[in-house]
C-alpha positions in Angstrom: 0.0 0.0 0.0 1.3 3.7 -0.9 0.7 5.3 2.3 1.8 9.1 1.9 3.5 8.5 5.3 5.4 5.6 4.3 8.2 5.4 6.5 10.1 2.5 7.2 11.3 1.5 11.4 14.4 0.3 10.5 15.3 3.1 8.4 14.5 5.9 10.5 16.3 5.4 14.1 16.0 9.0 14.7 13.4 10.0 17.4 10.1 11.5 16.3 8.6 14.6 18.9 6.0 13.0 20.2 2.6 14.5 18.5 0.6 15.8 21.7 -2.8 15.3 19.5 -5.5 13.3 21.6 -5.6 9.7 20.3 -8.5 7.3 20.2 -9.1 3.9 18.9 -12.0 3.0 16.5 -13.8 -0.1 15.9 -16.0 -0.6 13.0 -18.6 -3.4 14.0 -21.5 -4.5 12.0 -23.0 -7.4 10.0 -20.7 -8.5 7.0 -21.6 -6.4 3.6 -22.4 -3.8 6.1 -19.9 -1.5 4.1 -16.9 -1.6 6.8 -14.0 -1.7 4.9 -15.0 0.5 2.2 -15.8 3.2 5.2 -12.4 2.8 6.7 -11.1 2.9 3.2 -13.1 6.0 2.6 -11.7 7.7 5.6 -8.3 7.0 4.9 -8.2 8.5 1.1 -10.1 11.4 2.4 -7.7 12.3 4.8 -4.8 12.0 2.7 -3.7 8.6 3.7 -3.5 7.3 0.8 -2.6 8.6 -2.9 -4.5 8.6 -6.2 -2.2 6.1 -7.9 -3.0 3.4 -5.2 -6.9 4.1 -5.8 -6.8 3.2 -9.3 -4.6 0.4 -8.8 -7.5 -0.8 -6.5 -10.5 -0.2 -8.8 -8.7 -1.9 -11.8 -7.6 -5.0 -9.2 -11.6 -4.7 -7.8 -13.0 -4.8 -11.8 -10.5 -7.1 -12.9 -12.4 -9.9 -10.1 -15.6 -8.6 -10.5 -16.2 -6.6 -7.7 -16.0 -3.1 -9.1 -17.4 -1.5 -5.5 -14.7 -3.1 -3.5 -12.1 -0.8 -4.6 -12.3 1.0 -1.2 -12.5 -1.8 0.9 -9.0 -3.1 -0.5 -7.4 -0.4 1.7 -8.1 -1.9 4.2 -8.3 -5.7 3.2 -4.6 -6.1 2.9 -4.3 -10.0 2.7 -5.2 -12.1 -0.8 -7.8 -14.3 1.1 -9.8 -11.6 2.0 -9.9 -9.5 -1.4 -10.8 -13.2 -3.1 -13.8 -13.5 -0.4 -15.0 -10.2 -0.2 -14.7 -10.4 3.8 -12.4 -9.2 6.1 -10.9 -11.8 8.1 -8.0 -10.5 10.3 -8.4 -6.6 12.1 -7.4 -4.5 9.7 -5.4 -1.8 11.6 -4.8 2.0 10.0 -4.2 5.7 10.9 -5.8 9.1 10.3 -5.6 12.1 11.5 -8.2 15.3 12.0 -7.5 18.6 13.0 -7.8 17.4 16.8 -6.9 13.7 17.0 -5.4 10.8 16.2 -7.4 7.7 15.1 -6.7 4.2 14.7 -9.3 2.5 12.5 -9.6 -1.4 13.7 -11.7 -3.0 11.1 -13.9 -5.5 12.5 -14.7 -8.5 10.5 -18.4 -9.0 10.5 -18.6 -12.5 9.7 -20.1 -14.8 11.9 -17.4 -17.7 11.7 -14.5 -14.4 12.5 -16.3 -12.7 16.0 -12.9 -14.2 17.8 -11.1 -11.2 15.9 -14.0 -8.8 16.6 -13.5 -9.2 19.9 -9.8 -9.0 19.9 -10.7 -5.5 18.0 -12.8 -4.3 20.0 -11.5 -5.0 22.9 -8.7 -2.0 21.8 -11.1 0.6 21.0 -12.3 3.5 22.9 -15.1 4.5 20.2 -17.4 1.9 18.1 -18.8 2.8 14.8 -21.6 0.5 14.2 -22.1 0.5 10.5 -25.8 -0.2 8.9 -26.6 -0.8 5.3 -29.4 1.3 4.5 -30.2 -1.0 1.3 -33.3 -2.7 1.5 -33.1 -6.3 2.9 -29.5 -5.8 4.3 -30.5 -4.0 7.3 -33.4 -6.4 7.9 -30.5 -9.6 7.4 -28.1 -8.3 9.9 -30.8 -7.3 12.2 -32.9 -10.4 12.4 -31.6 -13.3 14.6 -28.2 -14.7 13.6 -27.4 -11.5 11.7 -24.1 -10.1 13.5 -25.5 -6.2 14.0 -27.0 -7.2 17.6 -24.1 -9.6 18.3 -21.8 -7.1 17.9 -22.9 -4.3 19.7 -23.6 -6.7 23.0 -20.0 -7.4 22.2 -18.7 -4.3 22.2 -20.7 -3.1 25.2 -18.7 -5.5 27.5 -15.9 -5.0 26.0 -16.0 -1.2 27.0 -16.8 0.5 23.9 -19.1 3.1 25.6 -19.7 5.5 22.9 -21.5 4.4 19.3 -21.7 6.0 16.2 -24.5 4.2 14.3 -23.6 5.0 10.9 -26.4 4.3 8.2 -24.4 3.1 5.1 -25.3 3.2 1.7 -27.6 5.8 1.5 -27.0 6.3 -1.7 -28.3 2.7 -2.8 -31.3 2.9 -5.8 -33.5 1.3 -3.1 -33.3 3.9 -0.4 -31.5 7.2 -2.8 -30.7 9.4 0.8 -35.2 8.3 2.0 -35.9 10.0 5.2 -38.2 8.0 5.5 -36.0 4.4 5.6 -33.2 6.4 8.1 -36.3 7.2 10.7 -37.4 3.1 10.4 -33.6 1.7 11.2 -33.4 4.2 13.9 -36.4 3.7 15.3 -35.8 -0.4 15.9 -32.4 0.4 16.2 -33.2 2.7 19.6 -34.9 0.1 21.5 -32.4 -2.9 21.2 -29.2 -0.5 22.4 -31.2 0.7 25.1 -31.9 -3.1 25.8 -27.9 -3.4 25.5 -27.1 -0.9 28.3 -26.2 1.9 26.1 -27.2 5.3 27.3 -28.9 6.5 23.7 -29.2 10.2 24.7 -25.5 10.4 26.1 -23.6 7.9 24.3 -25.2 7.1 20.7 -25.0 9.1 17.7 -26.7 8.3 14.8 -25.5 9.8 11.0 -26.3 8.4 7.6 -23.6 8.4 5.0 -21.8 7.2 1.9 -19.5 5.2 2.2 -18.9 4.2 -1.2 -19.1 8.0 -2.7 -17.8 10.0 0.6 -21.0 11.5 1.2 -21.3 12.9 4.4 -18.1 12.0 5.8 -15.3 14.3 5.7 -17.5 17.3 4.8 -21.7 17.5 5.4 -23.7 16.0 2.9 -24.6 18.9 0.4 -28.6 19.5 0.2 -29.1 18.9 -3.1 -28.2 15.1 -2.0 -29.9 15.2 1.3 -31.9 17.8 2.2 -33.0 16.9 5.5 -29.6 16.0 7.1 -28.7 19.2 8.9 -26.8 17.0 11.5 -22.5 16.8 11.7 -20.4 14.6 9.2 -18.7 11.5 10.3 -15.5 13.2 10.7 -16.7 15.8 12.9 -18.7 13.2 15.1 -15.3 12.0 15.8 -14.3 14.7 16.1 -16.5 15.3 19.0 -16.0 12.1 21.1 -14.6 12.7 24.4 -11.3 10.4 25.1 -11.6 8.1 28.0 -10.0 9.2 31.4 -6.1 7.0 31.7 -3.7 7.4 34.1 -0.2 7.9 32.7 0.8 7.7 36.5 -0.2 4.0 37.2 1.3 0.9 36.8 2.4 -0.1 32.9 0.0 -2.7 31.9 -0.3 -3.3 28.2 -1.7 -6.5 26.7 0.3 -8.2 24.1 -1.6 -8.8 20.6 0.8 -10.1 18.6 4.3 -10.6 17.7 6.9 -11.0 15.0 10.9 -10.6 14.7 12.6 -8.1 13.5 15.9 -6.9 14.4 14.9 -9.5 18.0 11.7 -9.8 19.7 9.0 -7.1 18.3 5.5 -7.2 20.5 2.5 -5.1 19.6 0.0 -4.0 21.7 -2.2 -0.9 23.3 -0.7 0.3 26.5 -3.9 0.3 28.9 -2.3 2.6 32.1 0.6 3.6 32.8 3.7 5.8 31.0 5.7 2.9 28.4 9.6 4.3 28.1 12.5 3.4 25.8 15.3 2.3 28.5 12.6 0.8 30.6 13.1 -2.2 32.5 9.6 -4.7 32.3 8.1 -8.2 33.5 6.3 -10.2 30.9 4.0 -11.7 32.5 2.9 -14.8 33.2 6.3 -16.0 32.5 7.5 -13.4 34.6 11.1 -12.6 31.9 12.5 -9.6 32.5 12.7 -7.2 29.7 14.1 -4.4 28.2 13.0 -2.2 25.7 15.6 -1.1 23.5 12.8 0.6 21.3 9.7 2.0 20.8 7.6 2.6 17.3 4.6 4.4 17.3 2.3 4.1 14.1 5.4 4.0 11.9 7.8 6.8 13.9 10.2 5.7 16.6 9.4 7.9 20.2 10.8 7.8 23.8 7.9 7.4 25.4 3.6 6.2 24.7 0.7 7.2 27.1 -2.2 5.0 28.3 -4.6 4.6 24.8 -1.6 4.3 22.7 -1.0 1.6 19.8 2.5 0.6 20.1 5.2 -1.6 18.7 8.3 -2.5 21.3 11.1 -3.8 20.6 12.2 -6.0 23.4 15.6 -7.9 24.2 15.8 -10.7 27.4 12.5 -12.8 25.6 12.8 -14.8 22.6 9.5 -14.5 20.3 8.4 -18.1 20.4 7.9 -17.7 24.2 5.0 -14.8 23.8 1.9 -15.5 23.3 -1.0 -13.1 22.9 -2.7 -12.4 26.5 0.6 -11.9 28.0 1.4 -8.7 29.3 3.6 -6.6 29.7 4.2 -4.9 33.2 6.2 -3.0 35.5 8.7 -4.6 37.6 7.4 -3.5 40.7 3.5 -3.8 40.6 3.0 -7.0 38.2 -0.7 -8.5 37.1 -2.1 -11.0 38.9 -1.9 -14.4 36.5 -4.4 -17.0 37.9 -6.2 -20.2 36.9 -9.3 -19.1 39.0 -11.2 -16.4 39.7 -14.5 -15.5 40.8 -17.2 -13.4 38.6 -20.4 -12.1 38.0 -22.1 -13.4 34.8 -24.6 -12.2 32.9 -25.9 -15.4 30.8 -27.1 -13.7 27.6 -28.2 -16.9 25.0 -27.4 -20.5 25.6 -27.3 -22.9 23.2 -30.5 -24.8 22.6 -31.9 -23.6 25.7 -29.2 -25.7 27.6 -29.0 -25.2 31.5 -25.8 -23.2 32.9 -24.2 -24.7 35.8 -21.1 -26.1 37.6 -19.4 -28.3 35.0 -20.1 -26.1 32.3 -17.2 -25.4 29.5 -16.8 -22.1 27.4 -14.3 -20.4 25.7 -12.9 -17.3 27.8 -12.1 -14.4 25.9 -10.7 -11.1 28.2 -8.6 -8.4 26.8 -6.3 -10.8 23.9 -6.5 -13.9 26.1 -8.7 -16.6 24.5 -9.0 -19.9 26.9 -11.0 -22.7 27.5 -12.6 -22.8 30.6 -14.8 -24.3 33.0 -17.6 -23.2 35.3 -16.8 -25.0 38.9 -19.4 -23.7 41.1 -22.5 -21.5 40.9 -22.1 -19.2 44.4 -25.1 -16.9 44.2 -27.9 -15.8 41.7 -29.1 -12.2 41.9 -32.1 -11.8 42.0 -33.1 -9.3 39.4 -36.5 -7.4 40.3 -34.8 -6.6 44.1 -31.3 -6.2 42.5 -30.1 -8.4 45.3 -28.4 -11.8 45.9 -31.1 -14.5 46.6 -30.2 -16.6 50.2 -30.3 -20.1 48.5 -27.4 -21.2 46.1 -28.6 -22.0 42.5 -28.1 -25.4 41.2 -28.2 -24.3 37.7 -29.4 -21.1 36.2 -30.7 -20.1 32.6 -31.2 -17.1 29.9 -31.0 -13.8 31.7 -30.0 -15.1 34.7 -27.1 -13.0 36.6 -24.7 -15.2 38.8 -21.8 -15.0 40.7 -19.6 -18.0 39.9 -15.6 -19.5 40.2 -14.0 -19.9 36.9 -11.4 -21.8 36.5 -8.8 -22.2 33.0 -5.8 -24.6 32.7 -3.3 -22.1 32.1 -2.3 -19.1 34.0 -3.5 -15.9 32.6 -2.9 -12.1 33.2 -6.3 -10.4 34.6 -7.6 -7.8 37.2 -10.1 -7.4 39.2 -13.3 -5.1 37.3 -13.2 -2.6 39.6 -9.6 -2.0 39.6 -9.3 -2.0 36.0 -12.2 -2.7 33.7 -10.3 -3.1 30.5 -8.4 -6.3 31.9 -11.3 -7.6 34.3 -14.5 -7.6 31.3 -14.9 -10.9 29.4 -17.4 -12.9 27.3 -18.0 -17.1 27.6 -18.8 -18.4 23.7 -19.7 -21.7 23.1 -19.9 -23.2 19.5 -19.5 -20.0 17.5 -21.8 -18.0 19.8 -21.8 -15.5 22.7 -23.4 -17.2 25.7 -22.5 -14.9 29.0 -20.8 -11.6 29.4 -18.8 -11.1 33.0 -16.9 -9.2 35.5 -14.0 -10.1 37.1 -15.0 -9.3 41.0 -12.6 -11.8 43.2 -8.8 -12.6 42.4 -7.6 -15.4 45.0 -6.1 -13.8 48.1 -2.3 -15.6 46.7 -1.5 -15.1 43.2 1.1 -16.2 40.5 3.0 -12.3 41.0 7.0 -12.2 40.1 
């Protein structure tokens, strides 16, 4: 890809000022043919990312398989299997920038069989943009049951992505040409079900139709001979707009690893959650507890002395060999380490189990929390709220089913890296899937009193 910035880590040792623009992670969820990719790709030739030579490159590639309006999407579909399909399979991962921030676009695949790297996405992101095809009979396909639209915005509620922008794609289709009238009808059955997902519509939701294909109403308003009714922001200035979490530079480093690769030794990439990463810095990996140093430090594709809490990051490390990384370890300071435990106690919100199945002690799942993905298993149901009085009921359940909120002991066969909720939320939220679905979203509330620490 021709990025304008194209800069290379190994050929540019020199030290980058550190750009004091606010950053924020984005996540585009939303049901496959949704219009995703061609968004993010949207976004990034609008703001300059990417160069007119690389655009026709893409449409000729796009006609020459017959998919003439994928052209956009192959900005952000880097890999072979995914242009061939048409889907995006791994998180697609770019950078833009607006006149007050710095974005990272995490393209979400929206197929059903690829939620595992949805989750990994958005468990990143500090802002989801929830795309909707406007065309008649898409909305309606990713709405109904086993469409991904209401999968993945449960999903990226407990994962932590408070704030939504529900972007109504394809406006410009024949069947809806910029209707009013079809806009008002997604929104209206949209309202209800992210209400019914714990999101704070007034506060936290944001609803904008656009383009994605032509630009329209993205970087600039949609102009009223398009749309005359539209007198709401464009996408860029919705983003614009969003408020960046509160992090604490001051606390200790923890930063999830995502993946890993060599180059020039051991290079792990990840988004540092608290605490101030340096170059020079001295770090555990944990749960293996190695000591490591960190030689260097890339940021998008510049090398810096230092990333704040919400930052994307690549580190070099030396003291670690690649091969013994694996995602869901993290990195830490020396002196206040993560917890790493094969128990743990949480509260579980049982959301859909499989054909009506009962939930209780013996029960196996898949664990995903922050990059970790482990099986587990469900040793003992402790206490069932009880949900009219918002209070634990006195007898312990046997079993429990749909809807039911419990406080149970996990256990996995591995040591992983997590904290309690309520000390940090972004390494203490996780979701149970069973089979290719989500069955429970939880809270970590009880780490045993003695923990694997260095």
């Amino acid at each position: 890809m021709y990025l304008k910035k194209e800069a290379n880590a190994n050929v540019h040792p020199t030290h980058v000022a550190v750009d004091r623009k606010r950053h924020l992670n984005v996540v585009f969820i939303g049901h496959v043919d949704a219009g995703k990719s061609t968004a993010g790709g949207q976004i990034l030739f609008l703001s300059g990312q990417v160069d007119d030579r690389t655009i026709h490159k893409y449409e000729k590639e796009a006609k020459d398989k017959s998919r003439e309006s994928w052209y956009m999407a192959y900005i952000m579909d880097t890999n072979e299997e995914e242009r061939a399909k048409g889907k995006t399979v791994e998180v697609g991962r770019a950078h833009f920038e607006t006149e007050t921030t710095r974005f990272t676009i995490l393209d979400a695949p929206g197929h059903k069989s690829y939620i595992p790297n949805m989750i990994s996405g958005a468990s990143q992101a500090d802002i989801g943009v929830l795309v909707i095809s406007a065309r008649k009979g898409e909305f309606e396909t990713g709405y109904e049951r086993g469409g991904q639209t209401r999968e993945h915005v449960q999903l990226a509620k407990t994962l932590g992505v408070s704030k939504l922008l529900v972007v109504v794609n394809k406006m410009d289709d024949p069947t809806v040409v910029w209707s009013k009238e079809r806009y008002d009808e997604i929104q209206s059955k949209m309202i209800p079900f992210l209400k019914s997902s714990q999101y704070n519509v007034k506060k936290d939701v944001q609803f904008l139709p656009i383009s994605g294909l032509l630009g329209s109403n993205m970087k600039t308003r949609v102009e009223e001979g398009v749309c005359a009714w539209w007198d709401g922001p464009c996408l860029f200035e919705a983003l614009d707009a969003v408020e960046v979490p509160p992090r604490d530079p001051e606390g200790p480093l923890r930063m999830p690893i995502i993946d890993k690769f060599k180059d020039l030794g051991t290079v792990v990439m990840g988004k540092t959650e608290s605490g101030r990463l340096c170059e020079g810095d001295s770090l555990l990996m944990m749960p293996n507890k190695a000591v490591v140093k960190v030689p260097a430090l890339f940021c998008d594709e510049d090398r810096v002395r230092y990333a704040d809490p919400g930052e994307n990051v690549r580190v070099r490390l030396s003291g670690i060999e690649e091969e013994d990384i694996l995602s869901g370890f993290v990195l830490c300071s020396v002196a206040k380490p993560i917890p790493a435990v094969t128990e743990f106690v949480a509260q579980l919100q049982i959301l859909e189990l499989l054909d009506n199945a009962i939930f209780t002690a013996g029960y196996k799942a898949v664990l995903h929390i922050h990059a970790v993905v482990e099986e587990c298993e469900i040793v003992e149901l402790m206490q069932q709220i009880d949900l009219k009085k918002k209070k634990p009921m006195k007898k312990k359940p046997l079993f429990v089913k749909n809807g039911a909120i419990v406080l149970c002991r996990v256990q996995v066969n591995n040591l992983i890296c997590i904290e309690k909720f309520s000390d940090f939320p972004q390494l203490g939220r996780f979701t149970l899937r069973s089979e290719g679905k989500t069955v429970a979203v939880g809270k970590v509330t009880t780490l045993p009193t003695v923990v694997n620490n260095a």
